[in-house]
Every structure is written in C-alpha cells, then in structure tokens.
N, C-alpha and C positions, 0 to 999 in steps of 0.2 A: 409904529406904536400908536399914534394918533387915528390910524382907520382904524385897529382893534378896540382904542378905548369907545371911540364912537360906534363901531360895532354894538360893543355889548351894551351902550346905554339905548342903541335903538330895540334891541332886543329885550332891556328892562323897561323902555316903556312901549313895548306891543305886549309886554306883559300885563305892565299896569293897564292899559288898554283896554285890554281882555278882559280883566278884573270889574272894573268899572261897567264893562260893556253887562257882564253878569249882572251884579249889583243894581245898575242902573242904566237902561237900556239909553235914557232920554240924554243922556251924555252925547254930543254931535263929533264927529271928525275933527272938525278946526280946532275942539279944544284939546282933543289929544296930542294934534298936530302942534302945540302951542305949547304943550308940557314936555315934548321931546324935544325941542329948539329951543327952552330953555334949560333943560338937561345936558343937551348937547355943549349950548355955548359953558356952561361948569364945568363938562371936561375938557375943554378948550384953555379954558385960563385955569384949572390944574394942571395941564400938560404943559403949560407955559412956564409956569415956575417951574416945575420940572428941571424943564431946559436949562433953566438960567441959573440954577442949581448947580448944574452939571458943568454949565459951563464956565463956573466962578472956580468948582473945586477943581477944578482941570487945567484951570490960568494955575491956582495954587503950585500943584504937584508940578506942574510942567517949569517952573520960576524953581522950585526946590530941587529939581531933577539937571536944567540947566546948570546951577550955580556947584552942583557937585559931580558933573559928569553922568553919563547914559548909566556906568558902571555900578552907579549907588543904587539900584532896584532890587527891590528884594532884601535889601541890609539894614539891620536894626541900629541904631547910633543911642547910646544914653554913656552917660557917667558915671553909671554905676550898676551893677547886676548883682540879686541876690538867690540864692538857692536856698530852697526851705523844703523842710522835711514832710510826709501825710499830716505830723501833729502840729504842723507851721513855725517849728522851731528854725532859726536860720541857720545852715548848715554850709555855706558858703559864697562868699562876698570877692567879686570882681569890681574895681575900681578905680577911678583916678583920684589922687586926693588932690584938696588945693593949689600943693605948691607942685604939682603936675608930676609927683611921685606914682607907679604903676602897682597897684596892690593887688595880691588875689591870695585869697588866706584859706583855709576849710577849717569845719569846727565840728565836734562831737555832739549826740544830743542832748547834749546839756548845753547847748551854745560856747564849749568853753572852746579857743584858737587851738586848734592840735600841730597846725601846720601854715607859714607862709612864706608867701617869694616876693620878694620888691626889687623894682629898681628906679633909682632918687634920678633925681634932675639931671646930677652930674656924670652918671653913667656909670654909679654902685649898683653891684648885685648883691641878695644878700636874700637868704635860705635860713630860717629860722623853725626847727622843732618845741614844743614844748609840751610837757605833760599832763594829767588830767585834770589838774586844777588852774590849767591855763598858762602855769608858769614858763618859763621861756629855757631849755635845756642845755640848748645847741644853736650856733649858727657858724652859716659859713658866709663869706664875702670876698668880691671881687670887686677892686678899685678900679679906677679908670687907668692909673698906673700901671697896673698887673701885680699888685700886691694881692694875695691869697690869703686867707687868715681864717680857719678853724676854731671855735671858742666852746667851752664845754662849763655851766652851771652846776649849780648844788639846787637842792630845794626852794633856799631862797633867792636864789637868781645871782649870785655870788659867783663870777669865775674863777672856776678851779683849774681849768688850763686850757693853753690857746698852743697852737702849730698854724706857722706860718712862713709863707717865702715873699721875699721880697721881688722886684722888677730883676735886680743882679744875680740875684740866681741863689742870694743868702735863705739858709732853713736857719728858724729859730722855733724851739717847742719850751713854753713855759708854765711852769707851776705855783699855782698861788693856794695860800690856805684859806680857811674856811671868812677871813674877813673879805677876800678880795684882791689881797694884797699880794706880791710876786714873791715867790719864793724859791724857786732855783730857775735857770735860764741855760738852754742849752742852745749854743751857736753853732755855725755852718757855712763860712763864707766860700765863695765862688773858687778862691782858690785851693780852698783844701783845709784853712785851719779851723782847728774845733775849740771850744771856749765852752767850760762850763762854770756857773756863778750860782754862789748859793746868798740868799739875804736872810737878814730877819724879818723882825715881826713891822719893822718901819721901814720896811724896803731899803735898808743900807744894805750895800754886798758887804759879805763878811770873808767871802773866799772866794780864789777865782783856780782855774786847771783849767791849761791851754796846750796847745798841740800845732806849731804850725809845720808847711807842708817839708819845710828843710832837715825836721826830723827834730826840732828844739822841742824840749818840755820844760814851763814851769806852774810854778804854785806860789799863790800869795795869798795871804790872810790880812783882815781891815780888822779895824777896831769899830766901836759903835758909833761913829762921826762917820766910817766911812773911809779914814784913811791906811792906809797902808803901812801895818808895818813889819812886815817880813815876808822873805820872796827867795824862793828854792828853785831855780833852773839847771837845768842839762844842755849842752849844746852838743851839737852833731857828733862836735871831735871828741868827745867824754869827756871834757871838763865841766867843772861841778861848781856852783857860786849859791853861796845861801848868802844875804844882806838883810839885816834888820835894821829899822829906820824908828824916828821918833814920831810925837803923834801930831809934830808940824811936816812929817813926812819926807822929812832927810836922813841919811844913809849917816847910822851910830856906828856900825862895825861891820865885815863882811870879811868869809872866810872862803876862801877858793882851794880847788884840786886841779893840777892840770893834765892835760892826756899827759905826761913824760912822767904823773906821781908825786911831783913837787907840789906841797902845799902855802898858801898866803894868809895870814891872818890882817884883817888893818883895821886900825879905829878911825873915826872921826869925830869932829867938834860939835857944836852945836849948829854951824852953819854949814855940817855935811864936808865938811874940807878936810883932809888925810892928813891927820900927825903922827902916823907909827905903824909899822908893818914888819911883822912876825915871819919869816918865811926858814922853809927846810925841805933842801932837796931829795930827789931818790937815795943819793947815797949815806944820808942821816944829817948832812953837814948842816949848820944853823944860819940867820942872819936876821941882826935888826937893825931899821932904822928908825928916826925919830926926825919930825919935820914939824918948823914952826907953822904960823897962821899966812903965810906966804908960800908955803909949799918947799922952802928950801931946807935940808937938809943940815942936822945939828948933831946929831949921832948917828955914827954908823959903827957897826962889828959885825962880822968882822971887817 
C-alpha cells in the first residue's frame, strides 16, 4: 500500500512538474525535487495513522471475538428487534423485556398487537390472539408444571371461558358471563369422575351433578351463602337417598329406597342427630321409631 500511495504522489508531482515547467521554465530541479519529498513524506504519516487505525480497531474486534468465542462472527446481538412496514409503521417487535421475559409480538397497520408469544422467567409459555382494536381474545399457556389452560375473551377483555388440564391428568372447561365471573365448571378427574357446577352471578355454586367411575350419581343444590342444602344420589346397587340439610348445613330429614324396595323416612334435630325413622317394607308392612338426643330409642312399633 505504501509503494502505490507514493507511487501516485511521484506521478502527481511530475505532473505538477510538467505544469510548472510550461508555465515557468526558470523553475530548477531541486525545487521540484523538494515539492515531492515533502509530498511524499505527507503520505508517509497519512499512511501511518492508517495503520494504527487499523490496528486499534482490530485489538477491538479481536478482545470482542475472544471473550465470545470464534463462533460469534457474523451474528447480530441487540435487545431488541423491530420490523416496520414501506410507511415505517412498526409491524413487529422481537425482544427481551427487563425482567428477562422473551417477547416477540406482530401488529396490523395500524400498529395495533394482532398476535404474541412470551415466555416469563419461570418457564410460562403463553400464546395470546387479539383483535383489531388490540384487544386480547384468546390465550393459551403452559406452566412450568404442565398445567395447559385455554382462555377465550368478550370485546372487553372479560373471560368468557377457559379449558384447561392440570399436571394429573384433570380437564376442566369453564364458563363465566359477561362480568368475568364463573359460571358453570365442568370437571374431569384422572380417574373418571365428571362434576358439573353451576354458580351465580357472585361465584357461589348453587348446584353441583356428579358422576364418579363406580357408576354413583348425585345432585345437590346450595343456597346463596353457598351452603348445601339438599342432595339426590343413586348408588351402584339402585338405592336412592334424597337428604335435605339446613342453612348451618346439617342433615333436617332424609328419605331412602333400597335395592330390595324397602323405603326410610328419618328426621333430625337441629344438630343433624336422628330422632325418628319411618320405614315400609316390599310387602307393605310399616315401622316407627323415635330416638331421643343420645340416639337411644323411646318408641318403637311395631
């Protein structure tokens, strides 16, 4: 590099040379001699910083190349990437956020979020849809647990229902109305039983229909606290037990049918404890007893 620049300065000044020689004949040698040797020596210490240029930026790279392995060349490293549309609208954002959450979202041209994907510190995934006004419609997520969870919005970002399985193997799909709030719950445990729950408008269950795998059915109804009070099961063997309870949620009365036909009638106290029981067999025959607040027996007939 250094003979080409002095090259061409001995050649810009045999030019100058030449020129001068025209111009003014009485110009001598020595002085030309004397305009190119200081010409020269100026590309000499241009070419020098040059050098030392090259060789400051090349400590740089070579200390940045070091400290991240030969394999980092050619790779772009930032924080954050954005894509913008011919009108420089930004149409999609690649990012880390501060608490080292992974974002990468795409937007409409109107910049509104149409679509993104994150995954948080702790190792959530989570898939979020939303509509043209930005609002958020849909997501999906995965815990670090292996909980799955589906969630589905109204307009105003209100969930209206969620499907979901747990690590055990439980489906549950819920329905909430237009506040937010749950409103019926349908279960799915590992083993086979189904449970469905319906609430109000303040999230008390007011009814529940169950199913488990031994082939039992019941059904119970709550009051507006929430508590229980009446409950209709079937068991395997076809016996039948309907029990309505008070709204401290103890057992007032309860009437059975057994597989053999024979049915039970019996009341209880205020503390849920049996004073009296109505019973009549298949073949019509009757029987009552009457029991005090200890359980023992003061009438019977027959």
């Amino acid at each position: 590099m250094r003979q080409s620049i002095v090259i061409a300065a001995v050649i810009v000044a045999a030019w100058i040379g030449s020129s001068v020689a025209q111009e003014k004949r009485q110009t001598s040698r020595q002085t030309i001699r004397a305009e190119v040797a200081a010409l020269t020596a100026k590309v000499e210490a241009l070419e020098g910083k040059v050098q030392r240029l090259g060789t400051s930026a090349g400590s740089r790279d070579s200390g940045a190349i070091a400290g991240k392995g030969q394999d980092t060349l050619g790779v772009v490293r930032a924080q954050q990437f954005e894509l913008v549309d011919k009108d420089g609208n930004q149409r999609g954002t690649w990012a880390v956020a501060p608490d080292d959450s992974t974002l990468l979202s795409l937007s409409d041209k109107n910049e509104k979020t149409r679509g993104m994907w994150a995954v948080t510190p702790d190792g959530t995934t989570l898939l979020s849809l939303s509509d043209k006004d930005g609002k958020t419609r849909g997501t999906w997520a995965v815990t670090p647990d292996g909980t799955t969870g589906l969630s589905l919005f109204d307009k105003n970002e209100k969930t209206r229902g969620g499907l979901g399985m747990t690590p055990d193997g439980s489906t549950v799909l819920k329905l909430t109305g237009k506040d937010g709030k749950a409103g019926g719950t349908w279960t799915v445990t590992p083993d086979g039983t189904t449970i469905l729950s319906l609430s109000d408008k303040n999230e008390k269950t007011r009814g529940m229909w169950g199913m488990t795998p031994d082939g039992s059915t019941g059904l119970s109804l709550n009051d507006k606290n929430g508590k229980t009070r009446g409950m209709w099961g079937v068991n395997p063997d076809g016996s039948t037990v309907l029990k309505l309870t008070g709204k401290d949620g103890k057992a007032g009365g309860t009437w059975g049918v057994n597989p053999d036909g024979s049915t039970v009638l019996g009341f209880s106290d205020k503390d849920g404890k049996t004073r009296g029981g109505l019973g009549m067999k298949p073949d019509g025959t009757t029987s009552l007893r009457l029991l005090d607040k200890d359980g023992k027996v003061i009438f019977q007939a027959p």
